[in-house]
C-alpha positions in Angstrom: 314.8 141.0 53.7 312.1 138.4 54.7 310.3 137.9 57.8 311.2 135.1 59.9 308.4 134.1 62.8 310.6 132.0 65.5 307.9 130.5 67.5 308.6 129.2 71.0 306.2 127.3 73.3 307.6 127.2 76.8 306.3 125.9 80.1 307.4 126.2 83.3 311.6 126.6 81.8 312.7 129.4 84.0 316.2 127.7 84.1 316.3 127.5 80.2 314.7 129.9 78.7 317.4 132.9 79.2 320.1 130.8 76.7 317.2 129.5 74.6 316.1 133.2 74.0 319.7 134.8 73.9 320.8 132.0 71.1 317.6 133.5 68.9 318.8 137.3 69.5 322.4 136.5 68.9 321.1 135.7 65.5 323.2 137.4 62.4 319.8 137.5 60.2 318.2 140.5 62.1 314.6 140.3 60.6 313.4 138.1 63.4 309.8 138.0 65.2 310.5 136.2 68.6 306.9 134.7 69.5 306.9 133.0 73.1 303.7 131.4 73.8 303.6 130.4 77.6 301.4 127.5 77.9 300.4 128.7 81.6 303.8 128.7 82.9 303.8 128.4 87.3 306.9 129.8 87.3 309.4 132.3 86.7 309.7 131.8 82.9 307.4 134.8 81.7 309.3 137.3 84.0 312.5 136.2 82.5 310.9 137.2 79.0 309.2 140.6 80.0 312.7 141.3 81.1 314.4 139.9 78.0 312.1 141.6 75.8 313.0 145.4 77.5 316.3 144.4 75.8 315.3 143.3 72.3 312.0 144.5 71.5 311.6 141.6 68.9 310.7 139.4 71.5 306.8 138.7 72.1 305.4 136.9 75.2 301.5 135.7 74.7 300.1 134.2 77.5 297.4 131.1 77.3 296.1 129.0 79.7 297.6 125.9 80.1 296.4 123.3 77.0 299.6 121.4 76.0 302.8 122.0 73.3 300.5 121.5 70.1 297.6 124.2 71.7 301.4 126.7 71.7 302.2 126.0 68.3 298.7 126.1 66.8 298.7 129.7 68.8 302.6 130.9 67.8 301.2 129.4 63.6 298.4 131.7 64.1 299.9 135.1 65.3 302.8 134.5 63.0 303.3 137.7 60.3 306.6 136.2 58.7 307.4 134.3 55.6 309.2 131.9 57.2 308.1 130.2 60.8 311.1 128.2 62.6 310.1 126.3 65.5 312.5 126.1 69.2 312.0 124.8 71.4 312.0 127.0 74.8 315.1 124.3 76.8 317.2 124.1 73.5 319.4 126.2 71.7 320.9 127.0 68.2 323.9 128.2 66.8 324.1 132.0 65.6 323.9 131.7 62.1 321.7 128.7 61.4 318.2 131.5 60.6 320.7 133.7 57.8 321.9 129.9 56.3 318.6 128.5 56.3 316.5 131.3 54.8 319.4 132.0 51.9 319.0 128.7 51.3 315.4 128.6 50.7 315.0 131.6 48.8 317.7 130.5 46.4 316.1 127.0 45.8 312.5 127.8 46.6 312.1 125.2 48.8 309.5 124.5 51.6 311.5 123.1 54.5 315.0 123.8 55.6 316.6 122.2 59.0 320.1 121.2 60.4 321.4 118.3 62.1 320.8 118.4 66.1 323.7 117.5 68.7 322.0 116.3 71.9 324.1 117.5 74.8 323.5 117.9 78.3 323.4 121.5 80.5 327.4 121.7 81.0 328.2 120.5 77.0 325.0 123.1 76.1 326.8 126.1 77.8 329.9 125.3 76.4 329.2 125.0 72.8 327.4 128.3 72.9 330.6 130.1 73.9 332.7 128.4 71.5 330.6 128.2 68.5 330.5 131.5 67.0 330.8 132.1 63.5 329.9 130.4 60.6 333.6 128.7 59.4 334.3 126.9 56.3 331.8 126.1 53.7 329.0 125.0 54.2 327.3 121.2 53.3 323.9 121.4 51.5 321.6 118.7 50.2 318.6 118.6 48.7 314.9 116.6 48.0 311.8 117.5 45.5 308.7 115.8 46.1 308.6 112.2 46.3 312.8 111.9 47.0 311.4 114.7 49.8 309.2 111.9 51.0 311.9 109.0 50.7 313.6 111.9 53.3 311.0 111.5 55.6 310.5 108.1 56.0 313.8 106.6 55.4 316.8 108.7 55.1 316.9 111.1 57.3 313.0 110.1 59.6 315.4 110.6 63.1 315.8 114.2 62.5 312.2 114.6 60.7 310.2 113.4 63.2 310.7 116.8 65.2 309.5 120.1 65.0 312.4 122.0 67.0 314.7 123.2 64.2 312.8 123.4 61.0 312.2 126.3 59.1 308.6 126.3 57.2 307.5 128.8 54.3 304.1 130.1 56.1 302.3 129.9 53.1 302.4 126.0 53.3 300.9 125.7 56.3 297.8 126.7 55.2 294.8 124.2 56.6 297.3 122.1 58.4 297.3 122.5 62.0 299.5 120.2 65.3 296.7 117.9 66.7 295.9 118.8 70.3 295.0 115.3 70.8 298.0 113.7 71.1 300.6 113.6 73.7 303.4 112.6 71.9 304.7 112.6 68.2 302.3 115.8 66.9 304.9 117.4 65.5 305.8 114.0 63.3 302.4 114.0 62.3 302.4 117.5 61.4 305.4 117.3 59.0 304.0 113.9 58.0 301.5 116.1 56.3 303.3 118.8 55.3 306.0 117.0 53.3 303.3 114.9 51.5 302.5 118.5 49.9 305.2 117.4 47.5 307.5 120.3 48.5 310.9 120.6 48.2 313.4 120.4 51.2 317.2 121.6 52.0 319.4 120.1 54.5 322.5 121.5 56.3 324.3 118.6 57.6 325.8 120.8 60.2 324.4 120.3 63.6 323.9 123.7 64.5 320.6 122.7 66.4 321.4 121.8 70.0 318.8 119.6 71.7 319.3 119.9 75.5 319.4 116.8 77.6 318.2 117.1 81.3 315.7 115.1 84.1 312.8 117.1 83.6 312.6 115.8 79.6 312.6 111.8 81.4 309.8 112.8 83.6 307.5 114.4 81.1 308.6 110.7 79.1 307.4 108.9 81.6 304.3 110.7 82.4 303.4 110.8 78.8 304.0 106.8 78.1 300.9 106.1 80.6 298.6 107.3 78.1 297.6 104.9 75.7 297.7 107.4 73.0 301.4 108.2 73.3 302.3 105.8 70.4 299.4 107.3 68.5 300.8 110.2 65.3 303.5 107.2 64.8 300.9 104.5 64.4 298.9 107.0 62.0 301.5 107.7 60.0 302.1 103.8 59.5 298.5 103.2 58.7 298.0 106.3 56.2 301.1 105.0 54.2 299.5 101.4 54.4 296.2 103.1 52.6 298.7 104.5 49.8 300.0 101.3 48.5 303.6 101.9 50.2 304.2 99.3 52.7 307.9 99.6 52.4 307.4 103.2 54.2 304.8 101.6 56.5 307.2 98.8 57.6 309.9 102.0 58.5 307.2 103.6 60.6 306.5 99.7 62.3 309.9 99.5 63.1 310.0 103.0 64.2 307.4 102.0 67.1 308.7 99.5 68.0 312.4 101.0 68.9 310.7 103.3 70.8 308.8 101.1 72.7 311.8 99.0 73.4 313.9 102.3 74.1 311.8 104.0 76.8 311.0 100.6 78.3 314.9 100.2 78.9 314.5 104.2 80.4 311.7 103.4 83.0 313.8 100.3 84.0 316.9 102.0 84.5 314.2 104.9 86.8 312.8 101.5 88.3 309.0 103.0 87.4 307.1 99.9 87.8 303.7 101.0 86.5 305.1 103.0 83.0 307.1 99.2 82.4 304.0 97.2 83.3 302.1 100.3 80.4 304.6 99.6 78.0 304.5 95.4 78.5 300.7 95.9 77.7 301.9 97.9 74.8 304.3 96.0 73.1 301.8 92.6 73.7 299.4 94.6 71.1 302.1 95.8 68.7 303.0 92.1 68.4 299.5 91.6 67.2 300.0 94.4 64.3 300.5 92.4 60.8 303.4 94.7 60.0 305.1 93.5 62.9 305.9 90.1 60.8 307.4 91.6 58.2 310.5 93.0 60.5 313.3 91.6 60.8 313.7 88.0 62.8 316.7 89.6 65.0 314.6 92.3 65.7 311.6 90.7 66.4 313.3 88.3 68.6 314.9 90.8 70.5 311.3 92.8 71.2 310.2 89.7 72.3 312.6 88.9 74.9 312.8 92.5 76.2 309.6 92.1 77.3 309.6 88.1 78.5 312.9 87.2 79.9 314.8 90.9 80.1 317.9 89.2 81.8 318.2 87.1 78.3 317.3 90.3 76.0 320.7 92.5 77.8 323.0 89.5 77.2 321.7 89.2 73.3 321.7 93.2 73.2 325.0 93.0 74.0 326.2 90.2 71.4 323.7 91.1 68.8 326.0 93.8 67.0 328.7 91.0 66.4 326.2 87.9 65.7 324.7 90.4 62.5 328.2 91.4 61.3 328.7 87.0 61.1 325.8 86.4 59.9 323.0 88.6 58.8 324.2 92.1 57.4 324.3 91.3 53.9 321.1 90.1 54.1 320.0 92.9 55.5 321.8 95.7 53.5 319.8 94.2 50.8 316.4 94.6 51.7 316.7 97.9 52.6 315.7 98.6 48.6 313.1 96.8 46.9 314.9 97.5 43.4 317.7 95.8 41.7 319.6 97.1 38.7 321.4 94.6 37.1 324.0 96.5 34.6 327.6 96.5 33.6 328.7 98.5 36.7 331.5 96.0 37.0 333.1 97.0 34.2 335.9 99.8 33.9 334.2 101.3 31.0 332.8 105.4 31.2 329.5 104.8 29.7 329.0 101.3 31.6 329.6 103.7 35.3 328.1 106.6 34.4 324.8 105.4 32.6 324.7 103.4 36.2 324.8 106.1 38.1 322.5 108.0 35.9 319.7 105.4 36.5 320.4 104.7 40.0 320.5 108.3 41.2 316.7 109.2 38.6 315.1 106.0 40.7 316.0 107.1 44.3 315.2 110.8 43.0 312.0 109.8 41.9 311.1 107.6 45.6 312.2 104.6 44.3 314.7 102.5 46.2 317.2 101.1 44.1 320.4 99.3 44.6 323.0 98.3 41.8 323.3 94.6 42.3 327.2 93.2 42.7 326.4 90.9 40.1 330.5 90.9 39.1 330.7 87.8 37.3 334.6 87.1 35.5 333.4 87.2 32.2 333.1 90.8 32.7 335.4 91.8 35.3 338.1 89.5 34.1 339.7 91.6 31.1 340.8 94.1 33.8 342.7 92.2 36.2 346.8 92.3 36.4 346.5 89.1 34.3 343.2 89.4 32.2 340.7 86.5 31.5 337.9 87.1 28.7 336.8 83.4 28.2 335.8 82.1 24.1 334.2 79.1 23.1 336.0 76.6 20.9 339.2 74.6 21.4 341.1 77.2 18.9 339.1 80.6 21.2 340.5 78.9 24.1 344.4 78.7 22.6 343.7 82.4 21.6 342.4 82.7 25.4 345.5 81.4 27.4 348.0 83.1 24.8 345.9 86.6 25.6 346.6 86.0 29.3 350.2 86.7 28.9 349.8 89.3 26.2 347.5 91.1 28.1 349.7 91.0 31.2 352.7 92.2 29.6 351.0 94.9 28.5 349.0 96.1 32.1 352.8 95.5 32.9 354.2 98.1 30.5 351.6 100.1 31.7 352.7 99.7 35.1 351.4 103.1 37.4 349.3 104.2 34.4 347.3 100.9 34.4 347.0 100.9 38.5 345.9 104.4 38.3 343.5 104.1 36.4 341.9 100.8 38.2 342.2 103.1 41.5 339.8 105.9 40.0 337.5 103.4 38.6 337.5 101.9 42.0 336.5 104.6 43.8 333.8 106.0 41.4 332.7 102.5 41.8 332.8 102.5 45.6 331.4 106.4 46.3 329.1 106.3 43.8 327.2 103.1 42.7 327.4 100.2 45.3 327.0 100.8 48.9 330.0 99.6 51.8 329.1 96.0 52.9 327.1 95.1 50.1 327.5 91.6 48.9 329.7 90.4 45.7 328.1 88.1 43.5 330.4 86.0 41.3 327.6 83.3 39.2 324.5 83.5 38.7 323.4 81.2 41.5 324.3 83.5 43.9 321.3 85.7 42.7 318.8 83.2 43.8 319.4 84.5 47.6 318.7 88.7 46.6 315.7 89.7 48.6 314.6 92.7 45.6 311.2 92.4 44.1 312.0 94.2 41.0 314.9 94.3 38.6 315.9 96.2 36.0 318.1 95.0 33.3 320.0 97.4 31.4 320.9 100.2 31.0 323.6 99.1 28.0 324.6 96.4 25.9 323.3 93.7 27.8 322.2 91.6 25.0 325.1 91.8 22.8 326.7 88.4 22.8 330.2 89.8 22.0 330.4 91.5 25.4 328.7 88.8 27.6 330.3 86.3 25.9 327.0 84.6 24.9 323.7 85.9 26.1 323.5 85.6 30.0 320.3 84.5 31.7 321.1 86.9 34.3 321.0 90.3 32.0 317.6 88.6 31.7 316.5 88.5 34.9 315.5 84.5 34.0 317.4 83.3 37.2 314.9 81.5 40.1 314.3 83.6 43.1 311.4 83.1 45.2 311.1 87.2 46.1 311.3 88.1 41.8 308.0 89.5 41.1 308.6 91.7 37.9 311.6 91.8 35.0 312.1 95.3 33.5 314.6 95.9 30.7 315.6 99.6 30.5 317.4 100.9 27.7 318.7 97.3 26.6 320.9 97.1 23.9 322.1 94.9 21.1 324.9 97.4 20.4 323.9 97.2 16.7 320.2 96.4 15.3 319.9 92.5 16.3 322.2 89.7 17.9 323.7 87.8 15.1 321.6 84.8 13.8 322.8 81.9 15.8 321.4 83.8 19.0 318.2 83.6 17.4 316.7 80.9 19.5 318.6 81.6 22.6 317.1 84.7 22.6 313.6 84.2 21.7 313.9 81.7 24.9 315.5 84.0 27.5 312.8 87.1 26.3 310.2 85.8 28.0 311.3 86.1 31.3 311.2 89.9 30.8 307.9 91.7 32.0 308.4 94.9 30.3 311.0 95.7 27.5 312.2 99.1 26.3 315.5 99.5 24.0 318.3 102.2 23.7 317.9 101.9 19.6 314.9 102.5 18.0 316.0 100.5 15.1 316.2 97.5 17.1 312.6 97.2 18.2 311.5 95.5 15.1 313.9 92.2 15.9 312.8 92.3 19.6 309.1 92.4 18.4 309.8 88.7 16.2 309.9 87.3 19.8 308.5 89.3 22.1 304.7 90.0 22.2 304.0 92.7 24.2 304.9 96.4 23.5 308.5 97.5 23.2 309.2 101.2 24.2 312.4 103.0 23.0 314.0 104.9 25.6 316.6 107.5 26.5 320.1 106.3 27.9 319.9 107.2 31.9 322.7 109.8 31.5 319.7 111.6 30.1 318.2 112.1 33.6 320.6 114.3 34.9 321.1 117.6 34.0 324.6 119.2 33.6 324.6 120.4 37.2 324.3 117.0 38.6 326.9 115.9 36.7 329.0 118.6 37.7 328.7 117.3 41.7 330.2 114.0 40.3 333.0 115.3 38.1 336.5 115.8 38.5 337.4 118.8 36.8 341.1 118.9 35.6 343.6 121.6 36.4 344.1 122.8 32.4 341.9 124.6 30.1 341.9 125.0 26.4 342.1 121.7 24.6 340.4 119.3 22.1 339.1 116.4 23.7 339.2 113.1 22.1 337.8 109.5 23.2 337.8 106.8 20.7 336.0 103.5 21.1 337.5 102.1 17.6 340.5 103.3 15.9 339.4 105.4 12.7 342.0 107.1 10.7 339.8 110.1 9.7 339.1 110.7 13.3 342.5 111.1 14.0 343.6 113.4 10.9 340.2 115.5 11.9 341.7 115.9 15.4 345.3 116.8 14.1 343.9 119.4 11.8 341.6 121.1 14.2 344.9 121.4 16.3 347.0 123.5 14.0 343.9 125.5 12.7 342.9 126.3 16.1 346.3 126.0 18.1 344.7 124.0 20.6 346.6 120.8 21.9 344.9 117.8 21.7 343.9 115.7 25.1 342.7 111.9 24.8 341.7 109.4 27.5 342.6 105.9 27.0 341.3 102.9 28.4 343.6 100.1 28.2 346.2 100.0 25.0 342.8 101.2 22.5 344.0 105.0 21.4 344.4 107.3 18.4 348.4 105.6 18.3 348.7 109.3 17.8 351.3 111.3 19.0 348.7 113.9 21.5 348.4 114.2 25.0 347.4 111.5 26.8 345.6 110.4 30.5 346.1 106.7 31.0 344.4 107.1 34.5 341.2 108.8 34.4 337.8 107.6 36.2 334.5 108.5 35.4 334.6 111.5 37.6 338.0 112.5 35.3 336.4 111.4 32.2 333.3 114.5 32.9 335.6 116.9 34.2 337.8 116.7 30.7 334.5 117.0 29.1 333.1 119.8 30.4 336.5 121.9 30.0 337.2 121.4 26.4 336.7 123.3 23.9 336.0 121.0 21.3 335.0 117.2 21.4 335.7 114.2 18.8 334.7 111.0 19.6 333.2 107.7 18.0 331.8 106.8 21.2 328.5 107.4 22.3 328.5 108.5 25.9 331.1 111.2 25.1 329.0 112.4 22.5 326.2 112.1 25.1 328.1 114.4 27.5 329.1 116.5 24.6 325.3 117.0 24.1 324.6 117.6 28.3 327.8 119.8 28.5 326.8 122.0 25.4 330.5 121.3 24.0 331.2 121.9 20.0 331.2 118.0 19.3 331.8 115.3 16.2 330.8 112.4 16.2 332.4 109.7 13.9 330.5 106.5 12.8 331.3 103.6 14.4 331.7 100.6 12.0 329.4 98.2 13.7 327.9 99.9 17.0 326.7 102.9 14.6 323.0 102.9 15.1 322.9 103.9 18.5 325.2 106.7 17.6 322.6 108.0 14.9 319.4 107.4 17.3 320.3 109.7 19.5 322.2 112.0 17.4 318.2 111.9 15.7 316.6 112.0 18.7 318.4 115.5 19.3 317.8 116.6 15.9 321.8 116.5 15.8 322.8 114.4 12.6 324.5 116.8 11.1 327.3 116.5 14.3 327.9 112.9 12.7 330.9 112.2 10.0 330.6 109.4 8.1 332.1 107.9 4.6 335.0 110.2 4.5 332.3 113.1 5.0 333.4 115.9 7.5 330.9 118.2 9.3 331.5 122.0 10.5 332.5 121.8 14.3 332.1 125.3 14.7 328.5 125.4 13.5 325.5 126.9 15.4 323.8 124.8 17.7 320.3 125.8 19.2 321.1 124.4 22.6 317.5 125.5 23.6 315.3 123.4 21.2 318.3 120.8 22.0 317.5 121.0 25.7 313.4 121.3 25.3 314.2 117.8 23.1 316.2 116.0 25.9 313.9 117.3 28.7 310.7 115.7 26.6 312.7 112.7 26.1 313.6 112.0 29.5 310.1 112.4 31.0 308.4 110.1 28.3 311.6 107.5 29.3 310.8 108.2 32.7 307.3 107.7 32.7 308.1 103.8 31.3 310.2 103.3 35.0 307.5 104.8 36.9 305.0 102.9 35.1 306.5 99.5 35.2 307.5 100.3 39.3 304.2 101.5 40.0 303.3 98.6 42.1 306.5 98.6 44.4 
């Protein structure tokens, strides 16, 4: 069992440090080391720990002579012995089993920072969750962050609970060189994990807040004293800068807005304790912060706001007080929008498997990787129109229009036949839709106008058939990112696709004109570079599908696994006659029933077991369970591949080359049937080599994102 160094700076708490000290040896992980550095306590607090330490001889008082918190922690990082150091603060508390979760945690994912969400109560709410809170009930909620995701952690998704010490378990061996600066008054602790995340280490969070921050007067006073020092803002304003000097202003601009809440926050604090001379420090402080060039790039609400907090405070409470309803009318799309400076614009919109998951896939690798991303609501009818009640797939030509209106009551009669199966369905696709790709509030984009008023810098185009005019209904300016929009600084098509080799020949010069708009170009097929090439000048890259990013246990924490076991699986994107006898076959020779998934009326028109209502989630989940796979479409054999299943693959009779590239790329073809041919389901597979291919495949397709997104 490791060694955990709980390291407690404490002055002058003499009413707090009983609980705070009682919570650590009411701890179930035993190995503990209790260090208590008293920064030159006046009072009764190191009597209460000689005492306390007669009882549990884990505890440790050192004595120094008064030099601030940072001169404690320096001391308790030096005398540590443990693997682990966690940090508490000596007027807070924490919940019994947080130490066991955290370090089980970390030694299972080798990770370099573990911490829990904080409750901030005051003395009576403190007291009372001690008594209740226990034991460790229910499972638990983990997430976690590698490297530069670990740094998206710190500065936007979760900088309120990083920008504290008090709760964070370190491994020692990290800490090496990097020591709190005694120089600072305020925010040491933010610049000390500033540093120690960009180590590019890995971090696990418990969601619980088993962390309990106690709120009482003394922590206003030290506030106020603290804000009279022109320094106070100081680790925060460092932070800013150092991430300005990195090429990352989108972090700087968080740490600009950071200051500038708190400045507004503890100005509203020392007005509401009527200290005249900390407001009249903090006025002279926010007059300079306006100066900063960052400060500009905030939002206008925002701005305004600071502004009049600090001019005309009888004006900023009225807006404070309206502002919340004013953005909801007016400027919260706007805003949910810039909060990434990445686009993707895909067939999300679609209730298709491959269209969702490949989405998701390239979504989730970009905001893994530090990149923020969003999956534009570009949802335009062409697309999302063949699965309403009463579907709309729009055809040029007098006689395609006929065929058009005549397919509207068709259609509907069918989705009616279909009745609960059909609404089922739409419901899981929905929801995958809504939990997984597009975030609550965000704006829906019907036409391609509406894409002039994004706020993204980047786009990618792509991942999937984008440029195959049989889907889009004619090629679409906006899967070429040619749309005006005065933010647009760089096209990147990822993983594009024709669906075949080329777009037929009267797309020639349509295409040739809309190409040009694109910065950077990389293609799903291989075999399709050489068309692109005709018009395109620069270099074309081919590239993995995004699925490919994941591995299987990511995929897994999406899926929906179904209840039964023991089945073939089988997806078909075009009806094929041997795929169907196959499937029969391999029934009776194996006893094994047969399961498909159907989108729509398209099936087997066999007479197997079928799911008329499965989502993405459902389409994994039967994936992963069965025992065989046959499919003609490519993301099942894709999954078949992540999921290690025994897999066919039949040809597809014009979308086949995207089938074959990566059945290549996975030195696989011998999984495809083709001209009557059948292959050996059963045969060996060296899922290792099969892995090592994927895993070299993915960085090099990787690298081509990172590359082209360097600059954002």
């Amino acid at each position: 069992m490791e060694k955990v160094s709980v390291i407690i700076p404490m002055y002058n708490s003499e009413l707090y440090i009983k609980k705070c000290l009682q919570s650590v040896m009411d701890q179930t992980y035993p190995e503990l080391e209790i260090l208590v550095i008293d920064d030159g306590s006046t009072d009764r607090g190191p009597q209460i720990c000689r005492e306390m330490s007669c009882l549990d001889d884990r505890i440790c008082l050192h004595p120094q002579k008064n030099g601030g918190v940072s001169r404690a922690r320096n001391q308790g990082l030096h005398m540590a012995s443990g693997k682990y150091v966690f940090f508490l603060d000596s007027d807070d508390a924490i919940h019994p089993c947080l130490l066991q979760e955290l370090v089980g945690q970390m030694e299972e994912q080798s990770a370099g920072l573990a911490f829990c969400g904080y409750r901030k109560l005051d003395n009576r709410g403190l007291e009372k969750v001690l008594e209740e809170e226990t034991e460790c009930a229910g499972p638990l909620q983990w997430e976690s962050a590698d490297k530069a995701a670990a740094e998206e952690w710190f500065h936007i998704s979760h900088v309120q609970e990083l920008t504290g010490i008090g709760g964070k378990m370190i491994l020692k061996s990290l800490t090496g060189g990097l020591w709190f600066d005694e120089s600072l008054v305020n925010g040491e602790d933010t610049l000390f994990l500033y540093h120690l995340v960009s180590r590019q280490i890995r971090i696990v969070r418990l969601s619980e807040t088993w962390y309990y921050y106690r709120m009482h007067p003394q922590s206003a006073t030290h506030m106020t004293a603290g804000i009279r020092n022109k320094e106070y803002f100081e680790s925060i304003r460092r932070v800013r800068d150092q991430e300005i000097q990195k090429g990352r202003p989108e972090y700087a601009v968080t740490w600009e807005n950071f200051i500038v809440q708190q400045i507004e926050n503890h100005y509203l604090a020392l007005k509401g304790a009527k200290d005249r001379d900390g407001c009249a420090v903090l006025k002279r402080t926010a007059a300079l912060e306006r100066k900063e060039p960052l400060f500009r790039q905030l939002f206008f609400s925002m701005r305004f706001l600071f502004c009049c907090c600090f001019s005309c405070y009888p004006l900023y409470v009225l807006l404070r007080r309206m502002m919340p309803v004013l953005l909801k009318m007016k400027g919260s799309k706007r805003m949910d929008e810039k909060k990434a400076d990445v686009g993707i614009i895909t067939f999300h919109c679609s209730n298709n498997y491959g269209a969702m998951l490949q989405t998701y896939g390239l979504k989730s690798f970009l905001n893994n990787s530090g990149i923020r991303a969003d999956v534009v609501r570009y949802e335009p009818p062409y697309m999302t129109g063949r699965h309403w009640w009463i579907p709309y797939v729009p055809f040029k030509g007098a006689s395609s229009r006929i065929w058009c209106v005549m397919n509207l009551f068709t259609g509907f009669a069918a989705h009616l036949k279909m009745g609960r199966n059909f609404a089922g369905q739409r419901a899981n696709m929905n929801r995958f839709r809504k939990e997984h790709l597009i975030r609550r509030g965000q704006r829906r984009i019907w036409f391609e106008n509406g894409l002039s008023s994004l706020s993204y810098r980047y786009y990618i185009v792509g991942s999937d058939q984008i440029w195959n005019p049989n889907i889009t209904c004619g090629l679409r300016r906006a899967y070429f990112g040619a749309f005006k929009n005065r933010y647009k600084e760089k096209v990147v098509a990822y993983a594009a696709s024709f669906g075949g080799i080329s777009v037929p020949a009267a797309y020639d010069d349509a295409f040739q004109e809309l190409i040009k708009h694109v910065d950077a170009v990389s293609m799903r097929e291989e075999a399709a570079i050489p068309y692109v090439k005709k018009f395109y000048p620069g270099a074309v890259t081919a590239v993995l599908d995004p699925v490919f990013f994941l591995k299987k246990a990511e995929w897994e924490k999406v899926e929906k696994a179904p209840d039964r076991s023991g089945y073939i699986f089988v997806y078909i994107t075009e009806r094929n006659r041997n795929l169907s006898d196959y499937a029969r076959k391999l029934s009776q020779d194996t006893g094994l029933p047969v399961l498909e998934v159907r989108t729509g009326q398209l099936g087997t028109q066999e007479d197997f077991s079928v799911d008329f209502t499965a989502g993405p989630a459902e389409f994994l989940g039967y994936i992963h369970k069965a025992d065989y796979v046959v499919t003609n479409s490519f993301h099942a054999v894709a999954f078949s591949i992540l999921y290690q299943k025994k897999f066919l693959a039949f040809a597809h009779s014009n979308l086949g080359a995207r089938l074959q590239n990566i059945l290549h790329i996975h030195g696989l073809e011998d999984r495809l049937c083709r001209d009557g041919q059948e292959a050996e389901i059963d045969a060996c597979v060296d899922w290792k080599e099969v892995g090592k291919r994927t895993e070299e495949a993915a960085e090099a397709s990787g690298n081509f994102l990172k590359q082209n997104l360097s600059g954002q």
